[in-house]
TORKEMI-124023 format. One record per atom (N, C-alpha, C): atom name; y, z, x; residue in one letter; residue number from 1. Coordinates in Angstrom, 1 decimal, always signed. Each point is the difference from the previous one (the first is absolute). Layout:
REM residues N
['CA',[Y,Z,X],'A',NUM]
...
***
This chain:
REM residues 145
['N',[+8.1,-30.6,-72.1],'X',1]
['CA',[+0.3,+1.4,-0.4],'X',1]
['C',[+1.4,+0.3,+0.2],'X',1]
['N',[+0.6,+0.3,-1.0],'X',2]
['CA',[+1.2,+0.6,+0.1],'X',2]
['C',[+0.4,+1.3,+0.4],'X',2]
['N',[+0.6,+0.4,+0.7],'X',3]
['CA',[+0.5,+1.3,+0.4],'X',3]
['C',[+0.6,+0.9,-1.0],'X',3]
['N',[-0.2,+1.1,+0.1],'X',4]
['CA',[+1.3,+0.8,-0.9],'X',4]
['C',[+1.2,+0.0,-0.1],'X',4]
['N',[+1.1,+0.0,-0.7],'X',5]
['CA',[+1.3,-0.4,+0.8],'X',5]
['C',[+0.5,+1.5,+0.7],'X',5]
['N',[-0.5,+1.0,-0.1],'X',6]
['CA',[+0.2,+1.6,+0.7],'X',6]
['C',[+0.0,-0.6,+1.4],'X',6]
['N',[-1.6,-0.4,+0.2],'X',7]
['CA',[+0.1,-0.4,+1.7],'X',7]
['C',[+0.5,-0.9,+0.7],'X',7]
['N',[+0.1,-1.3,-0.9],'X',8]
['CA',[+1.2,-0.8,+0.3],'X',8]
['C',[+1.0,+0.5,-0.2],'X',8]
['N',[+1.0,+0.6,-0.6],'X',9]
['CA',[+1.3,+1.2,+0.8],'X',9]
['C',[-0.1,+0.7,+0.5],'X',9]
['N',[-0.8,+0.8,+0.1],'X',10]
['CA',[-0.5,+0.8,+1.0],'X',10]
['C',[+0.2,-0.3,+1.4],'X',10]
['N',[-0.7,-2.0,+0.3],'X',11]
['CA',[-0.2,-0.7,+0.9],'X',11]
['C',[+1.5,-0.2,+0.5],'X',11]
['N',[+0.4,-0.2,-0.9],'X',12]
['CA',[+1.3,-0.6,+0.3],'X',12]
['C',[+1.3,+1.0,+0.5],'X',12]
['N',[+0.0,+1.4,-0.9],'X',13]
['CA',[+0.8,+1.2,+0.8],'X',13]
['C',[-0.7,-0.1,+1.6],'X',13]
['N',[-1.0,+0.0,+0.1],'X',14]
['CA',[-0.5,+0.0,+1.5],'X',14]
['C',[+0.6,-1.1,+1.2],'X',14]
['N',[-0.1,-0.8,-0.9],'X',15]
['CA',[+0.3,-1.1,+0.8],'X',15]
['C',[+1.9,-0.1,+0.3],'X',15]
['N',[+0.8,+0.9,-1.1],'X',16]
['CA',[+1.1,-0.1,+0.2],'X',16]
['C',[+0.4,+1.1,+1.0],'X',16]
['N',[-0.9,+1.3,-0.3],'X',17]
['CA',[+0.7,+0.8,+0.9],'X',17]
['C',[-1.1,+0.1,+1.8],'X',17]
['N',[-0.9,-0.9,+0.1],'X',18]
['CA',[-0.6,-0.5,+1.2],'X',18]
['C',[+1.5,-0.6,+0.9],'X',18]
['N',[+0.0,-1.4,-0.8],'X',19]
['CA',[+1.1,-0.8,+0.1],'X',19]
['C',[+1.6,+0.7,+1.0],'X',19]
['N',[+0.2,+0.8,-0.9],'X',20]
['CA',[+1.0,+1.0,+0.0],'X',20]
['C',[+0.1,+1.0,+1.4],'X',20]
['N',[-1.1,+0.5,+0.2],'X',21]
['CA',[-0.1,+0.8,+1.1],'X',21]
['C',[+0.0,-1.2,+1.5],'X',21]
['N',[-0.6,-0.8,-0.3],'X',22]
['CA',[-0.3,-0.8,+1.3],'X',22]
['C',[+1.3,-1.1,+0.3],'X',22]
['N',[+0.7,+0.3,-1.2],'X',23]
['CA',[+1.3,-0.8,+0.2],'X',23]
['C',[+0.9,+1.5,+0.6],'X',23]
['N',[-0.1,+1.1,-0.4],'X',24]
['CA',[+0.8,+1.0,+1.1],'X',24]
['C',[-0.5,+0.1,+1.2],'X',24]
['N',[-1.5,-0.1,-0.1],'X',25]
['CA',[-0.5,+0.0,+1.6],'X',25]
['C',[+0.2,-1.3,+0.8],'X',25]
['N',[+0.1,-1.2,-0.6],'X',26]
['CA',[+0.9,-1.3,+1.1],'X',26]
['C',[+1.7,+0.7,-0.1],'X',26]
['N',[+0.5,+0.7,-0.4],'X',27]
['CA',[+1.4,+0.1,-0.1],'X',27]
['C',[+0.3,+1.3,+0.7],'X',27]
['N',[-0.8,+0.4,+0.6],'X',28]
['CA',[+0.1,+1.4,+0.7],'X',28]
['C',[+0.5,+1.1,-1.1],'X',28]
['N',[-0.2,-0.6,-1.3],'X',29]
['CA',[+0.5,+1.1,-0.8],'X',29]
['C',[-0.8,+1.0,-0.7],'X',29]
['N',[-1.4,+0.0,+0.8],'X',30]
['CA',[-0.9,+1.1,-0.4],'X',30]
['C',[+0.5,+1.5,+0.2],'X',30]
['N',[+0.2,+0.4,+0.7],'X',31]
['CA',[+1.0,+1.1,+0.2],'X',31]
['C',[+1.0,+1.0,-0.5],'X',31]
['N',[+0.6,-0.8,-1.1],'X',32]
['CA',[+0.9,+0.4,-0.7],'X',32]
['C',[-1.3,+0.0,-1.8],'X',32]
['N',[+0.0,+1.8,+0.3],'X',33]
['CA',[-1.1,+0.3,-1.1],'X',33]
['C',[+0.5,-0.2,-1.6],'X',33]
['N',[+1.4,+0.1,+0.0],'X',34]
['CA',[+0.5,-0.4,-1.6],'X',34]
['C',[-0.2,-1.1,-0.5],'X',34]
['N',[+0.1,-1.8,+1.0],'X',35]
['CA',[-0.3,-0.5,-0.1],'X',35]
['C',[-2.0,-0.2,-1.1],'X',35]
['N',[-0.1,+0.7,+0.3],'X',36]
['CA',[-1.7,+0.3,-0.5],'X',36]
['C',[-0.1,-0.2,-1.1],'X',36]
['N',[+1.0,+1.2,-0.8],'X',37]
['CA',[+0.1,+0.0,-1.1],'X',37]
['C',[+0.2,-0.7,-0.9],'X',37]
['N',[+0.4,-1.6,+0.7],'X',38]
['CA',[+0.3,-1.2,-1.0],'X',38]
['C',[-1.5,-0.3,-0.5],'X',38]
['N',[-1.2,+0.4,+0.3],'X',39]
['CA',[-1.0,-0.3,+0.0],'X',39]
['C',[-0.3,+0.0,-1.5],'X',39]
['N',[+0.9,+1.4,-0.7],'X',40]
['CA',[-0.5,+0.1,-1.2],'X',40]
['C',[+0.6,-1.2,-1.4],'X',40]
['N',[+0.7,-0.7,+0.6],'X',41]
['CA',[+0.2,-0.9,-0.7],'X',41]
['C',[-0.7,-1.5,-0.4],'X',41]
['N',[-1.0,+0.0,+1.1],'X',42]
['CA',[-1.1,-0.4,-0.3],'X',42]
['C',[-1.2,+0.0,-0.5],'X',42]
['N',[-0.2,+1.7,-0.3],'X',43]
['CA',[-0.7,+0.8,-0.8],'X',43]
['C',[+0.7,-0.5,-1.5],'X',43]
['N',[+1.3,+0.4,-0.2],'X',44]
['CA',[+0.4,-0.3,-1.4],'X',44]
['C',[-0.1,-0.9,-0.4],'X',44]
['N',[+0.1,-1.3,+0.7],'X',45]
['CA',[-0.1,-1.7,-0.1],'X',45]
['C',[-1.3,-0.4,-0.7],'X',45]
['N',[-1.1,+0.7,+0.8],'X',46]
['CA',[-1.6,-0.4,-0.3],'X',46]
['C',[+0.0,+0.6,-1.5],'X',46]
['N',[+0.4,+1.6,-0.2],'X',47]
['CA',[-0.9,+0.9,-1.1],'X',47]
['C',[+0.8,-0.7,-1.5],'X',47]
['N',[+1.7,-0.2,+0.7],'X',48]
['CA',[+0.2,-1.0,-1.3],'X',48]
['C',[-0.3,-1.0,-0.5],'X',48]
['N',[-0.3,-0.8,+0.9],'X',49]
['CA',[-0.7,-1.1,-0.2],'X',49]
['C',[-1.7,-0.2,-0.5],'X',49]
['N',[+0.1,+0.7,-0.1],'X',50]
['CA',[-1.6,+0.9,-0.5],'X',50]
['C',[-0.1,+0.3,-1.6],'X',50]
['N',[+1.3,+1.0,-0.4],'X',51]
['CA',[+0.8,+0.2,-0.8],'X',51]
['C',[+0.2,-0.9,-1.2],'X',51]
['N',[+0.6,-0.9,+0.9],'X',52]
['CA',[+0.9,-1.6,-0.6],'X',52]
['C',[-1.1,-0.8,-0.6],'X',52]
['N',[-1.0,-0.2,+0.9],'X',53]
['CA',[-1.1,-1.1,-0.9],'X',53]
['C',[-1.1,+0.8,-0.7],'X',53]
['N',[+0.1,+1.2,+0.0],'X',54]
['CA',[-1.3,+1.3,-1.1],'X',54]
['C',[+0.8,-0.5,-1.3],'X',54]
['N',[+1.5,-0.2,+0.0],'X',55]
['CA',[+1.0,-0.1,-1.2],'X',55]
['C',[-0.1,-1.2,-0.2],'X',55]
['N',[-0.1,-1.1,+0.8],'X',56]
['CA',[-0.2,-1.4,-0.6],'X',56]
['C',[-1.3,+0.2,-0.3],'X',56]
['N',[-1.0,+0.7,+0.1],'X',57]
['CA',[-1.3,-0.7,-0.7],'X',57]
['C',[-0.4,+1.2,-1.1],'X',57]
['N',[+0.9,+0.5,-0.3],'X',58]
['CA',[+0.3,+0.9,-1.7],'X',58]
['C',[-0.5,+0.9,+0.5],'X',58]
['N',[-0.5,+0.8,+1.1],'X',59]
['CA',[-0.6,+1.0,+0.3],'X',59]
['C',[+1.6,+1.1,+0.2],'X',59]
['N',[-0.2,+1.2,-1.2],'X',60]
['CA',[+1.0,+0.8,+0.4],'X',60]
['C',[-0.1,+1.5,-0.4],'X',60]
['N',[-1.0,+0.1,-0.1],'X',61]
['CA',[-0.8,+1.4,+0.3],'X',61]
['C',[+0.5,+0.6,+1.5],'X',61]
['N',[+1.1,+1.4,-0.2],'X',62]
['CA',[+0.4,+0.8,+0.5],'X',62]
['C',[-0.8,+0.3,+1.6],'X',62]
['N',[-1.5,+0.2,-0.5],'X',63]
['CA',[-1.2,+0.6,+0.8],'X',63]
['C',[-0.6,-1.4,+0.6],'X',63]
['N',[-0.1,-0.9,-0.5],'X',64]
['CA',[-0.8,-1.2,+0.5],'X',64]
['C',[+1.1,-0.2,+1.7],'X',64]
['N',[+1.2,-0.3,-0.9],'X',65]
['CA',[+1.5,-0.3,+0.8],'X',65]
['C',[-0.1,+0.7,+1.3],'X',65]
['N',[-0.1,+1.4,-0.5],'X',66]
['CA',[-0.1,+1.3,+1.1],'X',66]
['C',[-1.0,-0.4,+1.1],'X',66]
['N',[-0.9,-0.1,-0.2],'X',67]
['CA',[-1.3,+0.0,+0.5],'X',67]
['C',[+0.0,-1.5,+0.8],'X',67]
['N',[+0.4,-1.3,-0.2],'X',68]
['CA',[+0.4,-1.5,+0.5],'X',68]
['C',[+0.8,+0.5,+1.3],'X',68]
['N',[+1.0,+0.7,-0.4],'X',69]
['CA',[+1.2,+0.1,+1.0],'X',69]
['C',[-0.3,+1.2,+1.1],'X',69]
['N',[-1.1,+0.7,-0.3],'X',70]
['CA',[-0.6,+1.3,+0.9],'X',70]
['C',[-0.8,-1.7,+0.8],'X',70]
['N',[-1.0,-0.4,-0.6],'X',71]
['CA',[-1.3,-0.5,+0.9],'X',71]
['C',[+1.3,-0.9,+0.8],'X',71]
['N',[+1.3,-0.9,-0.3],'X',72]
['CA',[+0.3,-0.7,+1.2],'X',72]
['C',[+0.6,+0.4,+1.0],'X',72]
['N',[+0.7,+1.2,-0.5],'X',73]
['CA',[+0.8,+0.7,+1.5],'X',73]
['C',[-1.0,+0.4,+0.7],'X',73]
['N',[-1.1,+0.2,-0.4],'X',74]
['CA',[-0.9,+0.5,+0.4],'X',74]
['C',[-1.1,-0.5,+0.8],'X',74]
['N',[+0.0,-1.4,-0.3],'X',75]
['CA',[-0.6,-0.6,+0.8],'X',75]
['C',[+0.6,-0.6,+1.4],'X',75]
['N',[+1.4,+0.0,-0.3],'X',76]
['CA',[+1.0,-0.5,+1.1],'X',76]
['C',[-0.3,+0.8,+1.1],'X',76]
['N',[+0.1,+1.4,-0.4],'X',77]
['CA',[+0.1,+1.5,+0.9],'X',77]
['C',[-1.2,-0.2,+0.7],'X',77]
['N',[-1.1,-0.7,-0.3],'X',78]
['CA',[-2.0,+0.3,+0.5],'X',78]
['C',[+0.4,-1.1,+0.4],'X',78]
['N',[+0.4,-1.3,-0.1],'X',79]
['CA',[+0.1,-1.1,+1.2],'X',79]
['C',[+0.9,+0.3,+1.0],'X',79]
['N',[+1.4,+0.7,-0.5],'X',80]
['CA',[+0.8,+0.1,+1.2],'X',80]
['C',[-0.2,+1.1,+0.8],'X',80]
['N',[-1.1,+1.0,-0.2],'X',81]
['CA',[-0.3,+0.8,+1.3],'X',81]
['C',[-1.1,-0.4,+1.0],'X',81]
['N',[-0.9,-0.9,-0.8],'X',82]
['CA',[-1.1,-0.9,+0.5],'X',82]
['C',[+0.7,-0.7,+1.2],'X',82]
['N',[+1.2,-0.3,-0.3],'X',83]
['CA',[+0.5,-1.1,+0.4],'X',83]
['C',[+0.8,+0.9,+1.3],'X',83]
['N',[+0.2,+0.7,-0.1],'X',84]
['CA',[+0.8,+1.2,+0.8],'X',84]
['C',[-1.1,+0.4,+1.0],'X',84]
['N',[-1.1,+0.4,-0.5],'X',85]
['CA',[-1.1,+0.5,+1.1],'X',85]
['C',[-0.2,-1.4,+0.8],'X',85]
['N',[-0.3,-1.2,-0.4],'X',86]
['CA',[-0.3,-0.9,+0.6],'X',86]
['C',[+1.1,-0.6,+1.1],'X',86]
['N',[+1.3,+0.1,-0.2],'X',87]
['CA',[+1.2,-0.2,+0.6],'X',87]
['C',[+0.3,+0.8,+0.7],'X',87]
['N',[-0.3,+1.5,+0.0],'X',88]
['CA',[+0.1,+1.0,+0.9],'X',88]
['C',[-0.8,-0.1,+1.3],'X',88]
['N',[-1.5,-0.1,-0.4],'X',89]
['CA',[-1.1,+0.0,+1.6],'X',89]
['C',[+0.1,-1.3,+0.3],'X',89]
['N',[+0.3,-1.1,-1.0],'X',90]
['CA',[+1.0,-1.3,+1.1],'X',90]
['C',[+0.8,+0.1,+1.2],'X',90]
['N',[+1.3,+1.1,-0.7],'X',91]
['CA',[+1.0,+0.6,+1.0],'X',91]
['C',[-0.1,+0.6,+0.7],'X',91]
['N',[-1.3,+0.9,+0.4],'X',92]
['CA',[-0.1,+0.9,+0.7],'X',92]
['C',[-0.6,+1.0,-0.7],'X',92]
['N',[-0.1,+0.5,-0.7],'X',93]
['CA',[-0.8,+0.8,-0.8],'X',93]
['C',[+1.0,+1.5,-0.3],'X',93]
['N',[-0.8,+1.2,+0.7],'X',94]
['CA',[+1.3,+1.3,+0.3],'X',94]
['C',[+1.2,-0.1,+0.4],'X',94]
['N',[+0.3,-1.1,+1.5],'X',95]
['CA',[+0.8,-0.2,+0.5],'X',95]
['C',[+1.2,-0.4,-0.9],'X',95]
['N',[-0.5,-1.1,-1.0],'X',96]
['CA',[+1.3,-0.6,-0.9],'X',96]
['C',[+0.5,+0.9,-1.1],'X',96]
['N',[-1.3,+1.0,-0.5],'X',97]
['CA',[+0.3,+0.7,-0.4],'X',97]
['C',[+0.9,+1.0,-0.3],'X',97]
['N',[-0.1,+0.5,+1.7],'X',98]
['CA',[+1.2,+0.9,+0.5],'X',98]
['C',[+1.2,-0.4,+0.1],'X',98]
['N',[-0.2,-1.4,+0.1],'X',99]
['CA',[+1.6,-0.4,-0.2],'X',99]
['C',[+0.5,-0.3,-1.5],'X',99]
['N',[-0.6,+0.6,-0.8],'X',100]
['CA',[+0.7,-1.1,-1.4],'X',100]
['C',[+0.0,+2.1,-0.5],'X',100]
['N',[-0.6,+0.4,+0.8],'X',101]
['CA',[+0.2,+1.7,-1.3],'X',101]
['C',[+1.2,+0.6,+0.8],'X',101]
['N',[+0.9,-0.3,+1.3],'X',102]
['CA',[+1.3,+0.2,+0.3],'X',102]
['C',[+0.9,-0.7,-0.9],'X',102]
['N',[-0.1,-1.3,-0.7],'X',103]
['CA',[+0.8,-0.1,-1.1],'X',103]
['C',[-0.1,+0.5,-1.0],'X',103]
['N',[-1.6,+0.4,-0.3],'X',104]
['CA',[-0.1,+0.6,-1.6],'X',104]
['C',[-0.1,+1.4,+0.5],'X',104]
['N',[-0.1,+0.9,-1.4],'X',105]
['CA',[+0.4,+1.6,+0.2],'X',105]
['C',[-1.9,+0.4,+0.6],'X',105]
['N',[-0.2,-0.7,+0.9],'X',106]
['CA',[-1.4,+0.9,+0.0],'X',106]
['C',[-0.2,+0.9,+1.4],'X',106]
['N',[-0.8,+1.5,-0.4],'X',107]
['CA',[+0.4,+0.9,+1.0],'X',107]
['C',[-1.1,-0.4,+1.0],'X',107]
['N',[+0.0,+0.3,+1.1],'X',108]
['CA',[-1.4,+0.1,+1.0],'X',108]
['C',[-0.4,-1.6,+0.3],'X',108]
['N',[-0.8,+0.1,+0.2],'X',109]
['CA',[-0.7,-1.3,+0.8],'X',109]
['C',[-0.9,-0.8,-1.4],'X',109]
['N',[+0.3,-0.2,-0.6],'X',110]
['CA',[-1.1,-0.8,-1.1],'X',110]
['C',[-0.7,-1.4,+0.4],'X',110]
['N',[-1.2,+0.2,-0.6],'X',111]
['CA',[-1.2,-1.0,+0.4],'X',111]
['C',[+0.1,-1.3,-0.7],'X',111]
['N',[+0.0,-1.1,+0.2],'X',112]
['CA',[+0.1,-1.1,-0.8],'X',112]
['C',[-0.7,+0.2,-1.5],'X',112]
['N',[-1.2,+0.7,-0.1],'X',113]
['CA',[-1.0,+1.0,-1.3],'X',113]
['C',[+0.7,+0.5,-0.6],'X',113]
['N',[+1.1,+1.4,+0.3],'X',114]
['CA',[+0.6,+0.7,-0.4],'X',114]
['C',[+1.7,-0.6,-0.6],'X',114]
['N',[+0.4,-0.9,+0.6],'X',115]
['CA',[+1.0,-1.0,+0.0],'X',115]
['C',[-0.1,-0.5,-1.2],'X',115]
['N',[-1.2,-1.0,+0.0],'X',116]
['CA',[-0.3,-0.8,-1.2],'X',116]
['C',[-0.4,+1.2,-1.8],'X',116]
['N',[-0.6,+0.9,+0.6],'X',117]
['CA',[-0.2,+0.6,-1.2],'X',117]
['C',[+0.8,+0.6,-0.5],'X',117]
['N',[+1.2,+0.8,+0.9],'X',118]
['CA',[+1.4,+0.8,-0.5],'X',118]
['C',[+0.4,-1.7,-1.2],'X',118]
['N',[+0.2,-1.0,+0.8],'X',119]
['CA',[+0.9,-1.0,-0.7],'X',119]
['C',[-1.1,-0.5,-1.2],'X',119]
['N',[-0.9,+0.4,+0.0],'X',120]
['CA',[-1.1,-0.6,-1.3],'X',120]
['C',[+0.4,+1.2,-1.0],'X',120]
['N',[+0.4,+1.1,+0.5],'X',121]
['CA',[+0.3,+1.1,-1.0],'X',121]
['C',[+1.7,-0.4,-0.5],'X',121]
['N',[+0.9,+0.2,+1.2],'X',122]
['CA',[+1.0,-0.7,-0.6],'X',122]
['C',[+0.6,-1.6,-0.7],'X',122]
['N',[-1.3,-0.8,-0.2],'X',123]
['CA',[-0.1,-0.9,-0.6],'X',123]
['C',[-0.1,+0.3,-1.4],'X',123]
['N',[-1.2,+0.6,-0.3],'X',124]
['CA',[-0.1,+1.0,-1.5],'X',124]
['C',[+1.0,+0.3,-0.6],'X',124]
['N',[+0.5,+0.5,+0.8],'X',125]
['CA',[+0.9,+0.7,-0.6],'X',125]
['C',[+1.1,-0.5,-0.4],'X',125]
['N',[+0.2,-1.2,+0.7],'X',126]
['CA',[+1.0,-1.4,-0.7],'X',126]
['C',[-0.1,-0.3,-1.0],'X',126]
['N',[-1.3,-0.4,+0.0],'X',127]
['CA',[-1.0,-0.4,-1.2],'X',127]
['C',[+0.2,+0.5,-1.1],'X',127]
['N',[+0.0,+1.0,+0.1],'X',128]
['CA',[+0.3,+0.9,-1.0],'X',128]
['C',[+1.4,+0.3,-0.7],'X',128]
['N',[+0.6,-0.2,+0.9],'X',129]
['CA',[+1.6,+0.2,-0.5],'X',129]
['C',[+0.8,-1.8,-0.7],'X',129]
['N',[-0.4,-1.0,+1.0],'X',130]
['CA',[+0.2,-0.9,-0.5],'X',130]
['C',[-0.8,-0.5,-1.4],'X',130]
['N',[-0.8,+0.4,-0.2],'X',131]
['CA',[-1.0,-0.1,-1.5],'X',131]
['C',[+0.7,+0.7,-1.1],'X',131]
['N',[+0.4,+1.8,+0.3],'X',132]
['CA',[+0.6,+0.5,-0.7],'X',132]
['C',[+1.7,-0.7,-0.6],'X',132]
['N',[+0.3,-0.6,+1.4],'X',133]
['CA',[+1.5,-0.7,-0.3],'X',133]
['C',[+0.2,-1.2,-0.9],'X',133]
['N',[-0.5,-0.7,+0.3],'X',134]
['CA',[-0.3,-1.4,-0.5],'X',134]
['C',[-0.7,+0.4,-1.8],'X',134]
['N',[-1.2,+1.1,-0.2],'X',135]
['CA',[-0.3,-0.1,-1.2],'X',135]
['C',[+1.0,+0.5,-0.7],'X',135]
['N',[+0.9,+0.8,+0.4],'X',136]
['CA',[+1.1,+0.8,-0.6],'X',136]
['C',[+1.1,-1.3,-0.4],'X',136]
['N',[+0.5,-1.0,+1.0],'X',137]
['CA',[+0.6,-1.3,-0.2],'X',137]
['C',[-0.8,-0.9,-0.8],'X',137]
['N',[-0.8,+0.2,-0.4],'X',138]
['CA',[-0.8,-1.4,-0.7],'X',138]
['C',[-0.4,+0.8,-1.2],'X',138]
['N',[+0.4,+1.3,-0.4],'X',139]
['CA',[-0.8,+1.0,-1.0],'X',139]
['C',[+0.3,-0.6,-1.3],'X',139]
['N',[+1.2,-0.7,-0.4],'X',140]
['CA',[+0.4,+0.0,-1.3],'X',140]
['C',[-1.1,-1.6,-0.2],'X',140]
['N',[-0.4,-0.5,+1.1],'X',141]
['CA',[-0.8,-1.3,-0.1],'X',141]
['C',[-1.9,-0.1,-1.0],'X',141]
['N',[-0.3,+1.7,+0.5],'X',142]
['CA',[-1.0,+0.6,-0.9],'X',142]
['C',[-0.3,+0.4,-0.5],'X',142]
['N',[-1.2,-0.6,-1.2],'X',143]
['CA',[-0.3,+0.8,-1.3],'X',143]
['C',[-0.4,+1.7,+0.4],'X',143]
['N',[+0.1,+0.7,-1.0],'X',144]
['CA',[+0.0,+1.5,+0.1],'X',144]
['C',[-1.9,+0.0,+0.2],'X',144]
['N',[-0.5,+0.9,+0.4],'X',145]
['CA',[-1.3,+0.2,+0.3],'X',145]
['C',[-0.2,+0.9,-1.0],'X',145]
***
């Protein structure tokens, strides 16, 4: 059975920005929150590449496109907070918690629950921006609907 190629990039943003964080956290460079934000480049990496072979297999319908590059960011964001809840009550659960929302903007004491679902919403919302970006860059690539 072959996979979709959405979840296989999907799999693969995950696996770059997993990768990525655990190489700041051997580097003590978890800490430094801008650092973070390289993350989205990993995002762009997968949903292009998503992109790139919809085009090599003549698929270039606007909405099909749209919809390919929504399900892989998208799948990245549901593995990588999975992946986040499971790494967190590894670390300690609330406790590690509390230490990673002094680097990010988060108010009060947040629950590993509450952690993971702010960043499941701010995943979305990537999602969304990077989909919109990329189809805007790749727009002259498809036929009109």
């Amino acid at each position: 059975m072959k996979l979709p190629k959405e979840i296989i990039n999907g799999f693969l943003i995950f696996v770059g920005i997993a990768l990525f964080f655990l190489l700041m956290e051997l580097l003590g460079l978890s800490k430094l929150f801008y650092l973070r934000l390289l993350n989205v480049l990993f995002i762009f990496y997968g949903v292009n590449r998503s992109l790139q072979m919809n085009l090599a297999e003549g698929k270039n319908g606007f909405v099909t496109n749209a919809i390919s590059s929504m399900l892989t960011s998208f799948t990245a964001v549901v593995i990588s907070i999975i992946a986040l809840l499971i790494y967190s009550y590894a670390r300690g659960g609330n406790h590690y918690v509390k230490s990673l929302s002094t680097a990010f903007m988060f108010g009060g004491e947040p629950s590993v629950t509450s952690y993971c679902l702010s960043l499941f919403f701010e995943g979305t919302a990537s999602c969304i921006i990077v989909t919109l970006l990329l189809m805007l860059y790749w727009n002259n690539k498809y036929a009109a609907d």
